[in-house]
C-alpha positions in Angstrom: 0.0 0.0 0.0 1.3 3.6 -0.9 1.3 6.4 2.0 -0.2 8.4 -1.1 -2.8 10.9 0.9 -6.4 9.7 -0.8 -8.7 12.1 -1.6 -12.3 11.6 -2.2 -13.9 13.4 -5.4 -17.3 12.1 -6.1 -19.4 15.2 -6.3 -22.2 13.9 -5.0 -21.0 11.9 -2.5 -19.0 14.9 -1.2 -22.3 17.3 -0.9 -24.4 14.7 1.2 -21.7 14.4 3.4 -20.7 18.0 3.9 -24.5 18.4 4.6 -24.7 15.9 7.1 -21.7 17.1 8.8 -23.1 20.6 9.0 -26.4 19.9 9.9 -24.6 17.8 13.1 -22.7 21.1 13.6 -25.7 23.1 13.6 -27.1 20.7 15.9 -24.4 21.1 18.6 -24.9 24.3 18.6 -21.1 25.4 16.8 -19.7 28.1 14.8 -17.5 26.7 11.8 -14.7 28.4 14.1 -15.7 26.4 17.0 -14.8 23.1 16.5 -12.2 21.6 18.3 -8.9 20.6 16.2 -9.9 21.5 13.4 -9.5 24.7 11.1 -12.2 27.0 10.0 -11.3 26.9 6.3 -11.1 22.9 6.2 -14.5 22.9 7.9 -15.9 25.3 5.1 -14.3 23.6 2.3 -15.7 20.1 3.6 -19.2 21.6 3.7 -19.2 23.2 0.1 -18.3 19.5 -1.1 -15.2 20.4 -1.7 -12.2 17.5 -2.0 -10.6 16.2 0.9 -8.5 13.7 1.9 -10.2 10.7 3.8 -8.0 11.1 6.8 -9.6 15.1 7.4 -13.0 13.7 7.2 -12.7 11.1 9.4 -11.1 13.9 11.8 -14.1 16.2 11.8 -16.5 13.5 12.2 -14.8 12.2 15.1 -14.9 16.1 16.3 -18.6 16.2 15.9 -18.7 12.9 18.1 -19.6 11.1 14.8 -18.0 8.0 13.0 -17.7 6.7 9.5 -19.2 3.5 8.9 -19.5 1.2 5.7 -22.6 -0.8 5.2 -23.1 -3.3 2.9 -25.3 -1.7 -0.1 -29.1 -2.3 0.7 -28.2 -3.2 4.4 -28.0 0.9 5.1 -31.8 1.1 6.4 -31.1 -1.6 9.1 -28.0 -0.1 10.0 -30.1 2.8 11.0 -32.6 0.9 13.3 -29.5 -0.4 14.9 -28.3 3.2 15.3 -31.1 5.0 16.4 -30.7 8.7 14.6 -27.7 8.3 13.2 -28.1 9.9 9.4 -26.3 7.3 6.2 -25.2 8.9 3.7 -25.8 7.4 0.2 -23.2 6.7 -1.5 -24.6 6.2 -5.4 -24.6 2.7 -7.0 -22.4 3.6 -9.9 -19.8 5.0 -7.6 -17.5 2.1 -6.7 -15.2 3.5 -3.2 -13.3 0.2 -4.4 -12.3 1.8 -7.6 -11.5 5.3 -6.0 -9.2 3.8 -3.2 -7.8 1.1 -5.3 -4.6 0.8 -4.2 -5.9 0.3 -1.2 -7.8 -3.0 -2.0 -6.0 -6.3 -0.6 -5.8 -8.9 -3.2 -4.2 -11.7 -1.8 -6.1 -14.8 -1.9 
């Protein structure tokens, strides 16, 4: 595996989850400025849907007392009745993460 820094760029995948972050902001009651760790600019550029590394967005979820979770496709509306409110972002069928993070996959047998 590379220590390349992976950056996400689907679009759409990166406005629902700026969204969702910053409706969880909103909800704790922060400023953009207020959250602890993390810069004011980064935090603004997440929430546009602007590109970021996967690393940063795991860091301001984790901020927000949140965590990034896979789910198998399908499966997301029982992950939420496991969760309670927690929000799932879609992440569109014809968007493989596999084929974004590639070098990431493990193909030993």
């Amino acid at each position: 595996m590379s220590d390349t820094v992976k950056r996400i760029y689907n679009k759409e995948t990166l406005a629902r989850l700026g969204t969702t972050l910053r409706e969880r902001r909103v909800s704790l009651g922060l400023r953009q400025g207020q959250v602890r760790g993390m810069r004011q600019p980064t935090i603004s550029k997440i929430e546009r849907g602007g590109d970021v590394n996967l690393d940063t967005v795991i860091n301001y979820a984790a901020a927000l007392g949140l965590e990034l979770a896979l789910v198998p496709i399908g499966q997301s509306k029982a992950a939420l009745s496991l969760g309670g409110s927690a929000r799932t972002i879609f992440v569109p069928a014809s968007h493989d993460l596999l084929d974004e993070f590639s070098d990431l996959k493990d193909d030993t047998p």
